[in-house]
C-alpha positions as CSV (number, residue, x, y, z in Angstrom):
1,X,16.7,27.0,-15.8
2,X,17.0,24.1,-13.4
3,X,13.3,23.4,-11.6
4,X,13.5,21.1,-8.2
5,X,10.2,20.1,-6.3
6,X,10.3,20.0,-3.1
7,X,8.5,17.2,-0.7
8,X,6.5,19.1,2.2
9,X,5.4,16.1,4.0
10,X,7.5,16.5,7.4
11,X,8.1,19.1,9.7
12,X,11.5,19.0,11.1
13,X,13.2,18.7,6.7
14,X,12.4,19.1,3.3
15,X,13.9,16.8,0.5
16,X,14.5,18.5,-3.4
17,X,14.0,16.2,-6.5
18,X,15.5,17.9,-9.8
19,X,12.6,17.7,-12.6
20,X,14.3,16.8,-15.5
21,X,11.4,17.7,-17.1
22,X,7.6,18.2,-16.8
23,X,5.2,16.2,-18.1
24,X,1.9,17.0,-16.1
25,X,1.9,19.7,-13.1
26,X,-2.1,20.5,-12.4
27,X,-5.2,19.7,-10.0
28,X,-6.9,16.9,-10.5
29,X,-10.7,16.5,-9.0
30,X,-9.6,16.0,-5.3
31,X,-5.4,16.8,-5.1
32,X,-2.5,19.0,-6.7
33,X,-0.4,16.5,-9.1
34,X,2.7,16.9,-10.8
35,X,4.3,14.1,-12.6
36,X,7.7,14.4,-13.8
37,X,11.0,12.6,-15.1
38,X,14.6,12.5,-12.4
39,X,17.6,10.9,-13.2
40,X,17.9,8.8,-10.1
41,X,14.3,8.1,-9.8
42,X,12.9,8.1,-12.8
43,X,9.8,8.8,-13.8
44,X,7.8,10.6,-10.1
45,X,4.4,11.3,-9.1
46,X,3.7,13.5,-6.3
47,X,0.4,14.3,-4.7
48,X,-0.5,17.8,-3.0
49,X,3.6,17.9,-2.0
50,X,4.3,14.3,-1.4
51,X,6.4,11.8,-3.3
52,X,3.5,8.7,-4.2
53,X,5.3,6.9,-6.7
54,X,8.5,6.7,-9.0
55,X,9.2,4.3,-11.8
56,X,12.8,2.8,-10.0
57,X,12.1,1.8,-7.0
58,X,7.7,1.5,-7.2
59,X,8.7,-2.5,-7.3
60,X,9.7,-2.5,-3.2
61,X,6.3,-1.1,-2.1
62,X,4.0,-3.0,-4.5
63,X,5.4,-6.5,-3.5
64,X,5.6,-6.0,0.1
65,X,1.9,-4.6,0.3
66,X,0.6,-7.2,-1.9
67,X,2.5,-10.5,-1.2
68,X,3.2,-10.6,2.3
69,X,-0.8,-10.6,3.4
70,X,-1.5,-12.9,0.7
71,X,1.2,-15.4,1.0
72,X,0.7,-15.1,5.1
73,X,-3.3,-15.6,4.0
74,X,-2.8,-18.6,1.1
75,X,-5.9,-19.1,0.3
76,X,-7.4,-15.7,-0.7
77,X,-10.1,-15.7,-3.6
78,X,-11.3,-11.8,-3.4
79,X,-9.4,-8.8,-2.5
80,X,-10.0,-5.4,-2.5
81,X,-7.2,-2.5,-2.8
82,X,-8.0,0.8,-1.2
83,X,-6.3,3.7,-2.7
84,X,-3.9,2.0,-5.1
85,X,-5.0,4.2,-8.1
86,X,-1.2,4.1,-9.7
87,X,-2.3,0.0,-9.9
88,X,0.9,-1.3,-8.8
89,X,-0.6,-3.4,-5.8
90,X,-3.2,-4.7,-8.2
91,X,-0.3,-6.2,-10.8
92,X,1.1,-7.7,-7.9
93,X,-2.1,-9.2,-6.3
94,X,-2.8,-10.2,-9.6
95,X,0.2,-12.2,-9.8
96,X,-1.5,-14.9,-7.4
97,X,-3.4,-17.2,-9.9
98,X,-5.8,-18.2,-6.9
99,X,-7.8,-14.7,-6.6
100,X,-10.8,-14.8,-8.6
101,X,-11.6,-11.1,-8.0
102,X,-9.8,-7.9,-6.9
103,X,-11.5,-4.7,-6.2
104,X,-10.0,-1.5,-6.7
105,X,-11.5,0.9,-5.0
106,X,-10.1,4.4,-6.0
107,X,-11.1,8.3,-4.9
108,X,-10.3,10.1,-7.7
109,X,-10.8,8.9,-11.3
110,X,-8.2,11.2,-12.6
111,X,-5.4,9.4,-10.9
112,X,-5.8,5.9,-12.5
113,X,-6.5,8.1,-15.7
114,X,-3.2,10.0,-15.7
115,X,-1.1,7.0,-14.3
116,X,-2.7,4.8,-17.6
117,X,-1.3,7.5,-19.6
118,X,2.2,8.4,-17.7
119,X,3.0,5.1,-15.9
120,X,1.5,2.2,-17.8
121,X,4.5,-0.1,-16.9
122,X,3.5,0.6,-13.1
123,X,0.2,-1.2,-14.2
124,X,1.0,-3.4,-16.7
125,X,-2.1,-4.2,-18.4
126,X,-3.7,-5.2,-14.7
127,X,-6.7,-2.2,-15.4
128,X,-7.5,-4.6,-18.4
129,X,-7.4,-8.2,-16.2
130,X,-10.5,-9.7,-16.5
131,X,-10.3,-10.4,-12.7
132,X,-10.2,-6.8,-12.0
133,X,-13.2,-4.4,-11.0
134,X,-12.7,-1.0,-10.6
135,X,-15.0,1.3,-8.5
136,X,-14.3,5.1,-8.4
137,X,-15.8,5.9,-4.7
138,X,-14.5,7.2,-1.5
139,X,-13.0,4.5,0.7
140,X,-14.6,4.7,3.9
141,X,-18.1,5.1,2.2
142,X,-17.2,2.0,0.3
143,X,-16.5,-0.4,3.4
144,X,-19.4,0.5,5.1
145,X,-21.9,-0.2,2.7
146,X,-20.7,-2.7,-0.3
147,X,-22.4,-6.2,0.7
148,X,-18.7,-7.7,-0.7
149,X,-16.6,-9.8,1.4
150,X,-13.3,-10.1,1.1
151,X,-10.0,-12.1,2.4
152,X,-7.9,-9.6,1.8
153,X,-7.8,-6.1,2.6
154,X,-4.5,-3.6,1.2
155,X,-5.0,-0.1,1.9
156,X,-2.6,1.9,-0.7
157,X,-3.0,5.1,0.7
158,X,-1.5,8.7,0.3
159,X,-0.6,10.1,4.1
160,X,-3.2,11.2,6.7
161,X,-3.7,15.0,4.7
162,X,-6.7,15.5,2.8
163,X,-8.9,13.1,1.2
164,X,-6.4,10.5,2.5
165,X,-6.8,11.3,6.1
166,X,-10.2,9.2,6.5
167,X,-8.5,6.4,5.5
168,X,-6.7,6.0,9.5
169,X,-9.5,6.6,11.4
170,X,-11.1,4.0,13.5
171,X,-14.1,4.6,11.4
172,X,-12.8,3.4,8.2
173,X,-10.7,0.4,10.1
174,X,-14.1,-0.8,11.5
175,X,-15.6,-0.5,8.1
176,X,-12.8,-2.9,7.1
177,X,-13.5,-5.2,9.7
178,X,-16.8,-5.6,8.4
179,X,-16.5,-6.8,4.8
180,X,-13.5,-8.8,5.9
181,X,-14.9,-12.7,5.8
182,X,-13.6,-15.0,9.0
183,X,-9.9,-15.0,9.3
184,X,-9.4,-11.9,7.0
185,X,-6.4,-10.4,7.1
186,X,-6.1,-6.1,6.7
187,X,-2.7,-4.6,6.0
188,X,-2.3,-0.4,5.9
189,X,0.2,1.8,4.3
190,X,1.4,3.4,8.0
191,X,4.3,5.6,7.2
192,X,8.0,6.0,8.2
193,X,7.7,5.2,12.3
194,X,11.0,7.5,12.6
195,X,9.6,10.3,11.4
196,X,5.3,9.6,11.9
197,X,5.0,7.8,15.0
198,X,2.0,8.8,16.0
199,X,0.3,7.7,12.8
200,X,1.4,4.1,13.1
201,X,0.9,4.0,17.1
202,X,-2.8,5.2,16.6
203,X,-3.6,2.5,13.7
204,X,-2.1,0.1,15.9
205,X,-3.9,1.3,18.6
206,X,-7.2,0.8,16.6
207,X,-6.6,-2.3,15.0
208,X,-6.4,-3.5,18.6
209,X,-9.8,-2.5,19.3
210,X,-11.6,-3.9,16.5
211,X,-9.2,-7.3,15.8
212,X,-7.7,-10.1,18.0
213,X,-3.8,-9.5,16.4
214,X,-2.0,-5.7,15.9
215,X,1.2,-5.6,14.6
216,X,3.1,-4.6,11.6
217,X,6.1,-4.6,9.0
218,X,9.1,-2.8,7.4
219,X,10.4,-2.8,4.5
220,X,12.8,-0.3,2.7
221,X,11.9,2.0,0.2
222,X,14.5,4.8,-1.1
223,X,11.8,6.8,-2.4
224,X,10.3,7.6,1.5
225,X,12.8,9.4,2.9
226,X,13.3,9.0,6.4
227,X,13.7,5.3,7.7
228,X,11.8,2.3,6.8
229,X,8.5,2.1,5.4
230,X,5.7,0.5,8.1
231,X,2.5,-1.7,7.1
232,X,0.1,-1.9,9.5
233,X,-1.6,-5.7,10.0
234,X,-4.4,-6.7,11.3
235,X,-6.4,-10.0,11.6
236,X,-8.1,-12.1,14.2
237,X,-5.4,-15.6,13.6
238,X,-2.5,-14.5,15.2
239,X,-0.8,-17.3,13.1
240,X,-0.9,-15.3,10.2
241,X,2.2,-13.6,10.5
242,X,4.2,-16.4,12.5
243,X,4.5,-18.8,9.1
244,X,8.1,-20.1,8.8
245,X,10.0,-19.3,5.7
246,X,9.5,-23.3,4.2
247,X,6.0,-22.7,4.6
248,X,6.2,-19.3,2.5
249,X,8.3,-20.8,0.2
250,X,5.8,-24.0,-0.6
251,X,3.3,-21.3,-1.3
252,X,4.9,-19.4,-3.6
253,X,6.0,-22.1,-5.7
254,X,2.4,-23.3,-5.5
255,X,1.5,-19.4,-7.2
256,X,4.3,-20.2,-10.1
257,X,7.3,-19.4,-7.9
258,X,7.2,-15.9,-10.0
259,X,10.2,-13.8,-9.9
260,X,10.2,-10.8,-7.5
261,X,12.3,-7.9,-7.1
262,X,12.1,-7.1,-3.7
263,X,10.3,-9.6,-1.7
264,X,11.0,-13.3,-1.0
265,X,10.3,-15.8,1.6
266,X,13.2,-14.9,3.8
267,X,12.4,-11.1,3.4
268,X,8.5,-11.5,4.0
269,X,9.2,-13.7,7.7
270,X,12.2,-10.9,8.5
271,X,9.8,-7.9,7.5
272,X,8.1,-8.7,11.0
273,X,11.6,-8.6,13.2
274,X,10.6,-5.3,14.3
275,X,13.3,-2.9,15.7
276,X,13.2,-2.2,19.5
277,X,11.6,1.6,18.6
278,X,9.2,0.5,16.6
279,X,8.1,-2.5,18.3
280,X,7.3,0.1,21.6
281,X,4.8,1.7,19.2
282,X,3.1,-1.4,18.1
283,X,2.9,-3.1,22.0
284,X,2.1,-0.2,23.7
């Protein structure tokens, strides 16, 4: 008999994924997981309803939450990932020989345990980097009290339902703001701005109370259906996301000019050409 699992995130539609087959379907410590093999997507992971992950397309969402704040940044030595426990945003940060540290900071130990054992090509060996440290903690209780500071911040988050949903409040985003070192640069997973408007206008909203630049970015990921995927950015230099593409470019090579999937320097400066709609959420 044919099983599908159905995604439960939005109100107004419902999107059916055939499982192929099964390979984990049970409750972690914090969340309802199920991780299972589709012919289109390949290998999935869903949390509590909701699509996190799949092994075809995880390469768009990585590189765009990892490279365009630290190529905008260029001279990041510490970073710390929020959420992220899947460790795709670490391999890519990782892929910047200039960062001497990056924190993971992960809820629910079960997660990066599962994914180790289910998706270890997601990872690729970056659990084991020697310039990784891993803390198992809750995120917001993290920010507020570690006496870390960081240059980069990358928030890889599930959506604003349970223990994700302190991760876009103004509380957490102020917790940020404290362990970011001068100039630090903060970017959030924000959600599809067709379909979650509201989520992305209030980050915005608070990002504009706690740092001198708001904005953020798009990129397009088949496995969040509904529109483009936002990243909310915040810093306090403006300049940041206003580099030209030659400048990109010199940077990357600088970092090994390693070969990407999904982002480049002419994607990273067109991720912030915002369309009319969303840009009226970001300026408003």
């Amino acid at each position: 008999m044919e099983r599908w699992v159905e995604e439960t995130l939005h109100r107004g539609f419902r999107v059916n994924l055939k499982a192929d087959s099964v390979l984990f379907d049970s409750e972690t410590e914090h969340q309802r997981l199920i991780i299972f093999e589709n012919a289109d997507f390949g290998r999935v992971m869903m949390l509590d309803g909701i699509v996190q992950v799949t092994t075809n397309d995880e390469f768009i969402y990585h590189e765009m939450m990892a490279h365009v704040p630290l190529f905008a940044h260029g001279r990041a030595k510490r970073a710390l990932i929020v959420g992220g426990g899947d460790g795709g945003v670490l391999r890519e940060a990782l892929r910047h020989p200039q960062l001497e540290q990056v924190t993971l900071c992960e809820i629910d130990r079960g997660v990066i345990a599962l994914c180790r054992t289910h998706f270890p090509e997601i990872s690729a060996g970056a659990y084991d980097d020697p310039r990784t440290r891993i803390v198992i903690a809750d995120g917001t209780k993290f920010v507020a009290e570690t006496d870390d500071r960081f240059d980069v911040i990358m928030i890889d988050s599930t959506d604003p339902i349970g223990p994700g949903a302190v991760l876009f409040t103004r509380e957490f985003y102020a917790g940020c703001r404290r362990c970011l070192k001068p100039g630090g640069l903060l970017v959030t997973q924000n959600g599809l701005p067709f379909l979650q408007a509201g989520e992305l206008k209030q980050s915005v909203a608070y990002f504009r109370e706690l740092f001198a630049d708001a904005s953020a970015y798009l990129a397009n990921t088949p496995t969040y259906f509904g529109g483009p995927m936002s990243f909310g950015w915040a810093t306090d230099n403006k300049k940041l996301r206003e580099h030209r593409r030659k400048k990109i470019e010199r940077r990357h090579e600088k970092a090994g000019a390693f070969p990407t999937r999904y982002w480049s320097p002419e994607v990273h400066v067109a991720s912030f050409a915002l369309p009319p709609y969303v840009r009226d959420l970001v300026e408003a």
